[in-house]
N, C-alpha and C positions, 0 to 999 in steps of 0.2 A: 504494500500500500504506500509505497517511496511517493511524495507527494512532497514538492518544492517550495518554500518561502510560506509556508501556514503562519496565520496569526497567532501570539497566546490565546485570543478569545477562542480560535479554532481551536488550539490545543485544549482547552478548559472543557469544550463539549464536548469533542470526544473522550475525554476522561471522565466526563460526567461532575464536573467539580465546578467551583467557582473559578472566576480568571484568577481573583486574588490569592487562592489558595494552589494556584500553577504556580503565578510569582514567589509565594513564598517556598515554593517546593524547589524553583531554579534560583532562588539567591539564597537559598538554605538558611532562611529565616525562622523556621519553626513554627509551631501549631499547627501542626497534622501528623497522620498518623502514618506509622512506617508502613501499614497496609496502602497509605492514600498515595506516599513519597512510589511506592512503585507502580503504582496503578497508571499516575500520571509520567513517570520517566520511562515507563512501556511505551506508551504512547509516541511520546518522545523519539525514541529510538526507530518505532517500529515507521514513524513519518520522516527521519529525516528532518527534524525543526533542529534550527540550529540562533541559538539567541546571538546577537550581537555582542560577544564579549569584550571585543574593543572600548564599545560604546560604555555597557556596564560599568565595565573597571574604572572607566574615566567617571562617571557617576557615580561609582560608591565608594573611589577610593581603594580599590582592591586590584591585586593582580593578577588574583586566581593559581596563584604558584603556592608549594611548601616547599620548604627545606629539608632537608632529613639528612645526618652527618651518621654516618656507620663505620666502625671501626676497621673492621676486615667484610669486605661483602664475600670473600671467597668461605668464610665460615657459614658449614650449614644455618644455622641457627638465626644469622642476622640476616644471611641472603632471604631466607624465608621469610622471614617478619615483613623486612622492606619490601620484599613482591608486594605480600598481602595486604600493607598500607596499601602501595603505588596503585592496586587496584581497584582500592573501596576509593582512596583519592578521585580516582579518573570517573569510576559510575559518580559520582559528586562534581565534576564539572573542572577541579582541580590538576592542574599539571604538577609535575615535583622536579626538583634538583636533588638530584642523588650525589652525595659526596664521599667517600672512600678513605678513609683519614692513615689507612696501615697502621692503625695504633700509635701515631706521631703526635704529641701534644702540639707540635710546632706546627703542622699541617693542619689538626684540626682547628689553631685560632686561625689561622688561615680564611680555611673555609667558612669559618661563622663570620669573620669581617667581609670575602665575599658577598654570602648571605644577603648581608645588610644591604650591601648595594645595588643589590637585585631587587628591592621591595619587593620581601615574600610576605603573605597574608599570615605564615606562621611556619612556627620551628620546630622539629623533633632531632630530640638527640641521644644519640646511643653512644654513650664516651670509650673511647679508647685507652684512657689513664684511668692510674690507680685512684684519685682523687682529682677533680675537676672543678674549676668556676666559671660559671658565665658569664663573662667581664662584657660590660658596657651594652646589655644587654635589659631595658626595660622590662622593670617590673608586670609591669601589663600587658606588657607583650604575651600575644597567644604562643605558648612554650611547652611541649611535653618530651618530660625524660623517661625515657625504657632501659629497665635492667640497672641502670648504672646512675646510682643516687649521689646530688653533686654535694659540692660542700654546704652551699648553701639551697636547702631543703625547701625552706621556711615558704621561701618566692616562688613555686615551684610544682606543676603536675607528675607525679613521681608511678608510673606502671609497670608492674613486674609478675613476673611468675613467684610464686613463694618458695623460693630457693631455699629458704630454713625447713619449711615442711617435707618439700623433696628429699633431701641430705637426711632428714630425722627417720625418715621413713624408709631410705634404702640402707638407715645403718640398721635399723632394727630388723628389717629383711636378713642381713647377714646373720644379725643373732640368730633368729629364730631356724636358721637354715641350720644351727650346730657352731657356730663361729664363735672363739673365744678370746682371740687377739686379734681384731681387725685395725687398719688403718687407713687412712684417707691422703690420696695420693692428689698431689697439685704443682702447680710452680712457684718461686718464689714470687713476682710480680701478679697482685691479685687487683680485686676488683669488689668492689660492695656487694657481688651477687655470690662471687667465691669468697669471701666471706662469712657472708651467712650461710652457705652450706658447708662451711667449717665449723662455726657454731654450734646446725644442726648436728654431724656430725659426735662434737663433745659432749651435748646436751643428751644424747641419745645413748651414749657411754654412760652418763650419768646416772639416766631414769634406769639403768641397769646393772648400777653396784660396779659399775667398770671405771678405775681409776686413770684417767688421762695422764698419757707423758707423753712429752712430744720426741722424746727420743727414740720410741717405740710404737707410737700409733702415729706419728707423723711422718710422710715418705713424699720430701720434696724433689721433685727432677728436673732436672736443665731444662734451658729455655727450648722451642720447637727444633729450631736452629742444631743445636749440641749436636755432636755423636759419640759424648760419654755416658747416653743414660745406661748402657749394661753394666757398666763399671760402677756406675750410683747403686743401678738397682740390686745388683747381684752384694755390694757393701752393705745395704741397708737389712736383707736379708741372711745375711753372714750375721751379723748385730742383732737380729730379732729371731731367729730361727722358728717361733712361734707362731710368724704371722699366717692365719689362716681365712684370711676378707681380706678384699680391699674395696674403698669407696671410691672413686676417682672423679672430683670435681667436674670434669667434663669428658667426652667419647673419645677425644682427641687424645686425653690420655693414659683412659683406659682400653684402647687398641692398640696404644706405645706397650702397654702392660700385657696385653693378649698376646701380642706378639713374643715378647722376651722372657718371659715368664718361663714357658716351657723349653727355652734356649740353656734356661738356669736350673733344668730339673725339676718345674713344678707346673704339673698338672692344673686344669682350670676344666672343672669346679672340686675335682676329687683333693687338692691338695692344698689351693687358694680361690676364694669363692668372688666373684669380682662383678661389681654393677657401678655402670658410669653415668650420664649426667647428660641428657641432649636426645636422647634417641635419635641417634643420625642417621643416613640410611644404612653408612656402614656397619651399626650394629647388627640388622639382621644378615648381612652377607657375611661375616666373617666365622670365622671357624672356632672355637661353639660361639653359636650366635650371643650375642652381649645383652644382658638385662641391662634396663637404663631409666632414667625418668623423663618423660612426654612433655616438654611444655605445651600450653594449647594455644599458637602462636593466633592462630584464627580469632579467638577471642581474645589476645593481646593488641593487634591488629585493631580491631572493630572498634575496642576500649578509647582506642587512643584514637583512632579518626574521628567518632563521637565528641570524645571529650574538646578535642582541637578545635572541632567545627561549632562547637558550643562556645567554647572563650572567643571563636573569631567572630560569632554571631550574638556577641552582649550576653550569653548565658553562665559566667564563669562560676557565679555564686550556685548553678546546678551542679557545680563538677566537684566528685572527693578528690581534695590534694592528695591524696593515699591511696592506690589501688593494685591489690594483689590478687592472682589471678591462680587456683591450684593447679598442682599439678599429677601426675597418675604416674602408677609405677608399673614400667611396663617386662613382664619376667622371661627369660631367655634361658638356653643351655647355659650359661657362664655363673649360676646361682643355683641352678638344682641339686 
């Protein structure tokens, strides 16, 4: 039904809607119902109406662009997230600037002074450092941070998986599998998410009579880069001989561990019982397949376009500055 240059009014009838309630449904103004938002951007589509955005932006002051700063896009995890933004973005009218930071602090101020010059309607940021600020960056400014809580909280939409629950719940997984000396395996350069699934992690020792040290439940490995981690990890296991878990902060590396593990003599799950963090895809392909934990990037995604398009549309006081989002544990050959 491709039909060229329809008015709103047209588009309003055959949506069955009012005109105002198109308008508000194409400037993403609010009050209507997400049953009404698709009924009318059906329409939309299925006619080929295409609004003046030129015009628009020059009227409301908008560019219709986001920013979005990602650490590593080659990492599962962030590459997924940023699709599934860039795609709820675009059904909303919205174009994005994807920025790539390789975990460079220098590169990411970089890109946020970019940003700025660009007038984008709003920011997301996924930080690549240990600790972050967003320098010269308005308070009011429509701003959401995922995964990676900055220093300064306070000014700030903060969305995340709950990284403490996941860690809590795949150390007591290990218990319950038989496991009596496990330990959680990371790098030394962390991040507020590995973090708290360090936490998780010790709190989860705790609720179980199990006495933390970090000379023996804690197994730090070279940065990605190294190629001494068999010489760490085979050291670390010379020094704990008991270790029978491990947790591993993230998939990346606990496949380092899948890998070497049996290089050094020990069997995975019969001799060390192992669940990592991500469920990437490599867990199920690799050999025994990896127990992991699920984030549900889908509705991390959704979370944060909502919320974005809310503070960009005067609604900020609907949005929690705090939102965590569970996550599931999903069980594999590498824990049975």
């Amino acid at each position: 039904m491709k039909k060229k240059n329809l008015s709103i009014k047209e588009i309003a009838q055959l949506s069955n809607v009012s005109v105002a309630t198109v308008s508000r449904v194409i400037n993403e103004r609010g009050g209507f119902s997400d049953e009404t938002r698709k009924k009318v951007l059906k329409v939309i589509n299925e006619t080929g109406y295409e609004a003046n955005n030129i015009a628009k932006s020059l009227r409301m002051s908008k560019s219709y662009s986001i920013g979005i700063i990602v650490p590593d896009i080659g990492n599962f995890f962030f590459a997924d997230i940023v699709q599934k933004i860039e795609e709820l973005l675009f059904e909303r009218n919205y174009a994005t600037i994807i920025c790539n930071t390789a975990r460079s602090s220098s590169k990411e101020k970089a890109y946020l002074k970019m940003l700025e010059s660009k007038m984008i309607d709003g920011l997301i940021v996924i930080s690549g450092a240990e600790q972050f600020e967003l320098e010269n960056i308005n308070s009011d400014f429509p701003l959401i941070c995922i995964d990676r809580m900055p220093k300064n909280p306070e000014s700030t939409i903060f969305i995340s998986s709950n990284h403490y629950q996941g860690a809590f719940e795949a150390t007591e997984l290990l218990l319950s599998k038989g496991c009596k000396n496990p330990c959680v395996a990371l790098h030394r350069k962390t991040s507020s998410a590995s973090r708290e699934r360090q936490k998780g992690f010790k709190d989860a020792l705790k609720k179980n009579n199990i006495t933390y040290n970090e000379k023996s439940n804690l197994l730090y490995l070279p940065a990605e880069k190294s190629d001494n981690k068999i010489s760490v990890i085979k050291k670390f296991l010379k020094n704990n001989p008991d270790i029978d878990g491990i947790f591993a902060v993230n998939d990346n590396i606990a496949l380092v561990l899948l890998d070497i593990l049996p290089e050094l003599g020990k069997n995975i799950p019969e001799d060390i019982k192992l669940i990592g963090f991500d469920n990437t895809a490599g867990a199920h392909y690799c050999k025994p397949k990896l127990s992991s934990v699920k984030q549900n990037t889908s509705k991390i995604a959704k979370r944060t376009v909502d919320s974005l398009l809310d503070i960009i549309n005067g609604r900020r006081d609907q949005v929690n500055k705090y939102q965590l989002e569970p996550v599931q544990l999903i069980l594999r050959e590498s824990t049975d």
